[in-house]
N, C-alpha and C positions, 0 to 999 in steps of 0.2 A: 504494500500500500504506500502511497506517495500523497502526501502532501505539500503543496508550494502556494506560496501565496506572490501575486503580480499586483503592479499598480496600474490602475485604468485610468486614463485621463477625459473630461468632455459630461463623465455623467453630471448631472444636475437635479436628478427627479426620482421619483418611485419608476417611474416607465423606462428610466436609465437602466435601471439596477436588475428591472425586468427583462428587459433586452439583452444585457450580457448574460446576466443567469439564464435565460432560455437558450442562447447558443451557446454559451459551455456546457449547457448540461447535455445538449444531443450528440455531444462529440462520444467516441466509443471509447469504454472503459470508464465515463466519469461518474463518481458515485454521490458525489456532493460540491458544491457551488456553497458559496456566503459571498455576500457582497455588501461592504462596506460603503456608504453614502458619502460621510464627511469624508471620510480619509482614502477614496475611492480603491481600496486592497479589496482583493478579488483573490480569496483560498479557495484551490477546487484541491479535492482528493479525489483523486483516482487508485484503480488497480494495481499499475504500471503509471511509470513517470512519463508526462507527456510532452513533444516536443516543442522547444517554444515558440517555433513559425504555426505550429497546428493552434495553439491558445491565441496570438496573434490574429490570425486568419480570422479563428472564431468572435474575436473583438470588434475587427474591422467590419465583421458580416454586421454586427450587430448597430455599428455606426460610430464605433469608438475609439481609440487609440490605447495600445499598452506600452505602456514606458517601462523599457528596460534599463 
């Protein structure tokens, strides 16, 4: 099991926080998503550790930016 926690940039809203957590959570293997509002940290726990262009990816779908 792998947990990591990324910083997301751009959220502002309940519908932010919505939107990343709905596209990290359909990525394969992820078991859980938290998403932090103020401090916009975004912990997903997965199975396996997941690559960080794949949580990227899943950011950008979502309308967002993750700062590495």
């Amino acid at each position: 099991m792998a947990n990591v926690t990324y910083e997301v940039t751009g959220m502002t809203c309940d519908h932010c926080v919505n939107a990343v957590k709905g596209e990290l959570s359909q990525l394969e293997g992820v078991e859980a998503v938290e998403v932090e509002l103020d401090s916009g940290r975004v912990s997903v726990t997965s199975a396996e550790p997941l690559d960080t262009d794949t949580i990227r990816s899943a950011v950008e779908r979502a309308g967002y930016e993750l700062r590495v």
